[in-house]
N, C-alpha and C positions, 0 to 999 in steps of 0.2 A: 547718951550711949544706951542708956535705957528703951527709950522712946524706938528708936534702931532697933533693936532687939523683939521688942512689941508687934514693929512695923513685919519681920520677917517672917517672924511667928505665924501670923496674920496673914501673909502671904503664900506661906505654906500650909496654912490649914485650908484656906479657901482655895489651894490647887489640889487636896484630899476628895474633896467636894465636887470642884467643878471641873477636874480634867475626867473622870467617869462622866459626869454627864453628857459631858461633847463627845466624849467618844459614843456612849449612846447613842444621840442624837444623828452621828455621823454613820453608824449603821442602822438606825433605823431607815435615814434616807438612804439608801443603799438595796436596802428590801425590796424585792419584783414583786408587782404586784402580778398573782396569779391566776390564768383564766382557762377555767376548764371549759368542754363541752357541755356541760349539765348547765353553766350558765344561757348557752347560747337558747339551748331548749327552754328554758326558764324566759328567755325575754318571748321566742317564738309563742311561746304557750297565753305568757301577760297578752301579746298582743291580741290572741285568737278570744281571750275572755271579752277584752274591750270590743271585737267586734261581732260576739254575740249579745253583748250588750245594747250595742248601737244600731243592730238588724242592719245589717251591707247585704244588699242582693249579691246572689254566686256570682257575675261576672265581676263586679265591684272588690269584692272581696280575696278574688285573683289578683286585683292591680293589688291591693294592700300589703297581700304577702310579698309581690314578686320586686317592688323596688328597694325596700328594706335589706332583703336578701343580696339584691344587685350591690348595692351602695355597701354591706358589711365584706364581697366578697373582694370586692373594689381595695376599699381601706386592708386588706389582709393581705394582699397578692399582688401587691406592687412591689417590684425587683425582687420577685419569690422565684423558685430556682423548679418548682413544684406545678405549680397553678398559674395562666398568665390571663393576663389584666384581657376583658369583654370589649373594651373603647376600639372602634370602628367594625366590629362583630356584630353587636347589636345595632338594628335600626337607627339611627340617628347620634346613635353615643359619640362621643368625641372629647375624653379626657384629659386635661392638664395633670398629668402625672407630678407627681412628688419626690421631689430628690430626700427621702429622709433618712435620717441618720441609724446605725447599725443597733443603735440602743433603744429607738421605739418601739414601745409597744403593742403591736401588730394588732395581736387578739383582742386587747384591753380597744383601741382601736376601731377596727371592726365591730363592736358592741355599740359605741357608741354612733359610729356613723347610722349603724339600724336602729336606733329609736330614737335619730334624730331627725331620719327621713319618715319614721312609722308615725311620729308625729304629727305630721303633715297632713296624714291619709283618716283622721278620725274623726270622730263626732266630739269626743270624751277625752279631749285631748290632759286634763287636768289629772287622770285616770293612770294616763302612760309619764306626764312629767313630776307629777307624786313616784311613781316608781324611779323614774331616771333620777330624782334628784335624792332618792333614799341611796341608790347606785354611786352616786357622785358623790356624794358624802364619803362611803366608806372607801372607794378610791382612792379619796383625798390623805383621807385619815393612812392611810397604808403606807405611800409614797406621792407626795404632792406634785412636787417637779415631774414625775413618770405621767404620772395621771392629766397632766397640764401638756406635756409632749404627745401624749397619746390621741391628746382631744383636738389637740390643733389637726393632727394628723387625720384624725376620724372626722371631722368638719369638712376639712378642704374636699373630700370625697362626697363626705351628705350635701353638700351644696351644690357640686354640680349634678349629682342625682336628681336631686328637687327638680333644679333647671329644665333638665332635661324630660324631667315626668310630667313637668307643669307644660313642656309640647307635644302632649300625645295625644288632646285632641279630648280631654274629657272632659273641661271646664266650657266646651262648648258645645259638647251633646246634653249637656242640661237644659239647656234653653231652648233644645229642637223640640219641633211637637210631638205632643203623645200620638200613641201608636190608632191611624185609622179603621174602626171597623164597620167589614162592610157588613151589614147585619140582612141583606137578602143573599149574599152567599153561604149555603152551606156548608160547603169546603173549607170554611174561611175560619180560622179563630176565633173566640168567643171568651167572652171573661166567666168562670166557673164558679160554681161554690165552694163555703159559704160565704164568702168577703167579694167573692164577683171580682176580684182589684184589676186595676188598668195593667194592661202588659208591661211587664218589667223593661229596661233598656232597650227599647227598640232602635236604638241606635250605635249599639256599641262595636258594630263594624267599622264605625268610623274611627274608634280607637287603633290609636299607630301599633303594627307589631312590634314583637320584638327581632324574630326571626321569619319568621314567614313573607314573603315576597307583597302577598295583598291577605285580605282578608278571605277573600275569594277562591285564595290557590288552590286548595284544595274543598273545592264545590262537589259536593256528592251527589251523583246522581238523583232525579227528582223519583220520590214518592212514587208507590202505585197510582194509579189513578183514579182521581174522586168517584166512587160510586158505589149507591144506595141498592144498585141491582146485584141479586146473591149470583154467588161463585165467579165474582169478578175479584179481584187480588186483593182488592181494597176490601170491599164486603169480608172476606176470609179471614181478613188481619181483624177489622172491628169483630168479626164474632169469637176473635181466637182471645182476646180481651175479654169478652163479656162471658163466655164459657169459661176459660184458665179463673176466672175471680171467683164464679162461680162457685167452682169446684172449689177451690181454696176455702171460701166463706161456710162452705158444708163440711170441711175437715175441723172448722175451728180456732180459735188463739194459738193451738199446740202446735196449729201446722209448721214445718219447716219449710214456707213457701210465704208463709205470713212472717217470721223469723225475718226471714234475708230482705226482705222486702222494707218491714220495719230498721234493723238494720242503715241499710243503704239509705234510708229517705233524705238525713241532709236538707232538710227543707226547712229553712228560715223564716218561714211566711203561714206554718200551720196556724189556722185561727181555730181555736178553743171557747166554746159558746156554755156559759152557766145561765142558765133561766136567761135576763132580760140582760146578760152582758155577753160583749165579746173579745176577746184577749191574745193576742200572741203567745204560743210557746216557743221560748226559744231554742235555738238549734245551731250548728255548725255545717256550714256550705259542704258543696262535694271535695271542692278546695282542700277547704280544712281537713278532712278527714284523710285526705291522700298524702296533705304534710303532715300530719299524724303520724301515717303509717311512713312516712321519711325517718320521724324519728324514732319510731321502733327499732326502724332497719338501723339506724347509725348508735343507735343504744346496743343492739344485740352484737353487734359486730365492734363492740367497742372504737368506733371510730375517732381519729385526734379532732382536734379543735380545726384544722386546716380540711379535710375532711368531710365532717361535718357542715361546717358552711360552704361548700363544694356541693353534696348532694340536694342542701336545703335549696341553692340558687337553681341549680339546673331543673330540680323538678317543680318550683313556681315557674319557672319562664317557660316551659312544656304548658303546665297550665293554662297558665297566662295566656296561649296564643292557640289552646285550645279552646278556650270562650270566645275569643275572639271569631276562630272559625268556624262555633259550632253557630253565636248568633245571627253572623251574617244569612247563614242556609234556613235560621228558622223562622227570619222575618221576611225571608223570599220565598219561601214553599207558605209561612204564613196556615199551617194545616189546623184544622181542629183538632181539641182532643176528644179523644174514645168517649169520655162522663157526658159529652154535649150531645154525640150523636145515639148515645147507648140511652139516653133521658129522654130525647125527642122522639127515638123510632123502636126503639126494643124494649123499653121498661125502664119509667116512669122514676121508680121506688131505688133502683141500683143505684147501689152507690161503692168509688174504688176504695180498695184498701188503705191509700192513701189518698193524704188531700193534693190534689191535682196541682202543679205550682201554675203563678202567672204569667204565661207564656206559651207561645205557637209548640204544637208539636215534635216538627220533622225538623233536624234527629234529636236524638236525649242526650242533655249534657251531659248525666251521667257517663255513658257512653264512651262519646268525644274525650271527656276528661279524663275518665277511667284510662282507655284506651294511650292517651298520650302520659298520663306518670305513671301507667306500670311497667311500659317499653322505657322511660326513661329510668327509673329506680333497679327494673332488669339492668340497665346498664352497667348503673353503678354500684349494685351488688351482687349481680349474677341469678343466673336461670336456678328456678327449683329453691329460690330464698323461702325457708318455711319460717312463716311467723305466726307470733297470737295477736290478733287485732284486736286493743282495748281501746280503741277510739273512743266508742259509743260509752265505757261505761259511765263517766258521770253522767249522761243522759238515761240511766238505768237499764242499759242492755248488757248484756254478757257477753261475753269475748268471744270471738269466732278465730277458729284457725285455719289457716289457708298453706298449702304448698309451694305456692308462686306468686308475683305479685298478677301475672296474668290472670291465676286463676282467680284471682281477687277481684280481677278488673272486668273477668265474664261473668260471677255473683252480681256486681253492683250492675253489669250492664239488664243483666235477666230479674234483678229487681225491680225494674221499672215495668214489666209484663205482669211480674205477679203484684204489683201494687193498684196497676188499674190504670194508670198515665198514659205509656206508650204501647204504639205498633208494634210488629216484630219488626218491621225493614227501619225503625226511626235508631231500635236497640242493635239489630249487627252491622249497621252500615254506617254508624255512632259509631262504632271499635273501633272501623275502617278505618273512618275519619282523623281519630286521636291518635291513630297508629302512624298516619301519613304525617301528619303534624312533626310529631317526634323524630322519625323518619329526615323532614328537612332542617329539624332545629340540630340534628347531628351531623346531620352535613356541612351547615350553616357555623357554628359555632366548634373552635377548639380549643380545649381547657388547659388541657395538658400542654406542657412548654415540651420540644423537639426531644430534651434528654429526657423525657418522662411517658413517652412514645410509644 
């Protein structure tokens, strides 16, 4: 009777104990795991470090951003009532949709399918899976089961992303040859100082669009025509370089011409020369700095988490198929730059404000680029968006403020004049260019589902 009594005791003190902790336990798995907008920026931004790290040429660095974005917007907008799914939109996309269930999580999701497709796209891959798997940890740690449903869900999308990225045509422009130069053409491209380096992707026209018809669709008219004889188009463009720099270089560091020009450069490839060494400074593509100002705009505007990876996708794939269009035209025109002809026939000694990147002329990605995400960012936040562009600061430039994303996008285009790089016809027929782009990628693509119209 005793022993009975013992036994009871004993059984209800260890239900004092253990029916709190189940219950516990059972709300803590219960617990949503939470995902803001701040995170989304947080992973965009890791990845933009890893590929200043790794030096990805500006057209390279377009694919990096724009399937990541694809694949997060993918996992987040299947049977979404808001945002509908890119598969048969895009070029070649063709998705096995996911029947998943009402309690996945979408956003959590989303995350993971971008840095498991961003993965793919680096040098430093150990760089982004130290962050993913710091990410997955605390996932785990929150709600296990959510974060295990989330990931299957966010997988089934990164994998066919990958698929689909791995046929566009880039694992086999590595092996094409470098770019020919004819070195008794004048007109012709020229490798510059001070690293002289081989032209970048001369073949990256043969990467598959995303939206655009060929590479080619939009071909812009060809260049002035070549010639050394004055007050012919061509001649008036080279001297309108070698005077505007000029004049610049007699105003000084203080100029506001020098300003916008440093600014905008974006140039991943400056070499840095101490005594008997030479070095890379690194930098953030044009790319980058136009998803930058993406996330300005979706910070300023407080935008949701659905939102946000909405503006990110659509203005890399603007990108994206702005490199595409701008290299096809610049290994076809194939033109010199100003620094070769300004060294050979007008003085020796000049030198531009910026260092010349490696690569033909006619038009300036800047340009192209600019042109096609600030018509797309207009889009998506409207004409007269004033913002403060802090892109540049960790690279130690001050913030510049703009009215529009346009007006933003004819800065970066006219920095390429006062820096010493381009033509005038390479800088407004580059707008052109990027405007047209955008132009068909709106016609081409629609985001928005019928009720959201």
């Amino acid at each position: 009777m005793l022993s009975m009594k013992i036994k009871t005791l004993s059984i209800k003190h260890i239900s004092i104990f253990v029916l709190p902790f189940l219950f516990f336990s059972c709300s803590q798995e219960k617990k949503e795991i939470k995902i803001s907008s701040e995170q989304y920026h947080a992973i965009v931004d890791h990845l933009t470090q890893i590929m200043i790290h790794d030096v990805f040429s500006p057209p390279v660095a377009s694919r990096i951003y724009v399937y990541p974005n694809i694949a997060a917007y993918e996992a987040l907008n299947t049977e979404a009532s808001k945002y509908k799914s890119l598969s048969t939109q895009l070029n070649g996309l063709n998705l096995n949709q996911l029947n998943s269930t009402n309690n996945t999580n979408k956003k959590l999701a989303s995350l993971i399918a971008y840095i498991d497709v961003a993965k793919e796209l680096i040098f430093s891959k150990e760089k982004l899976t130290t962050y993913r798997d710091s990410l997955y940890n605390n996932w785990k740690n929150q709600n296990e089961s959510s974060f295990d449903k989330a990931k299957n869900h966010g997988i089934h999308y990164s994998k066919q992303i990958i698929e689909w990225m791995n046929r566009d045509n880039y694992a086999q422009t590595r092996t094409m040859p470098e770019h020919n130069i004819l070195s008794d053409d004048p007109s012709q491209w020229k490798p510059t100082p001070p690293s002289y380096m081989d032209a970048i992707e001369p073949h990256w026209n043969k990467i598959r669009t995303f939206a655009l018809d060929s590479a080619s669709q939009f071909k812009p008219k060809a260049p002035p025509k070549f010639s050394l004889e004055k007050n012919t188009d061509f001649h008036k463009e080279l001297m309108e370089v070698y005077n505007v720099t000029k004049e610049i270089n007699n105003k000084g560091d203080s100029s506001e011409e020098i300003a916008i020009a440093r600014f905008w450069d974006c140039n991943p490839y400056v070499s840095v020369t101490r005594g008997h060494f030479m070095f890379a400074s690194k930098k953030i593509t044009p790319g980058a700095h136009w998803i930058g100002i993406c996330k300005i705009a979706c910070k300023k505007t407080n935008s949701t988490f659905e939102e946000t990876v909405y503006a990110y996708t659509k203005t890399s794939i603007s990108i994206a198929d702005a490199f595409i269009s701008c290299w096809d035209e610049k290994y076809r025109s194939n033109l010199v730059r100003p620094e070769t002809l300004i060294n050979n026939h007008l003085d020796e000694s000049w030198e531009p404000v910026l260092q010349t990147p490696p690569f033909p002329e006619y038009t300036s990605g800047h340009s192209v680029v600019s042109g096609a995400a600030s018509e797309t960012l207009t889009d998506v936040f409207g004409d007269n968006f004033q913002f403060d562009d802090t892109t540049e600061l960790p690279y130690g430039l001050p913030i510049r403020k703009f009215s529009s994303f346009r007006n933003a996008a004819k800065e970066a285009a006219i920095s390429r004049l006062y820096g010493g790089i381009h033509y005038r016809s390479a800088i407004d027929l580059g707008l052109i260019q990027g405007q047209k782009v955008f132009e068909k990628h709106n016609e081409s693509i629609s985001y928005l589902s019928k009720t959201q119209k």
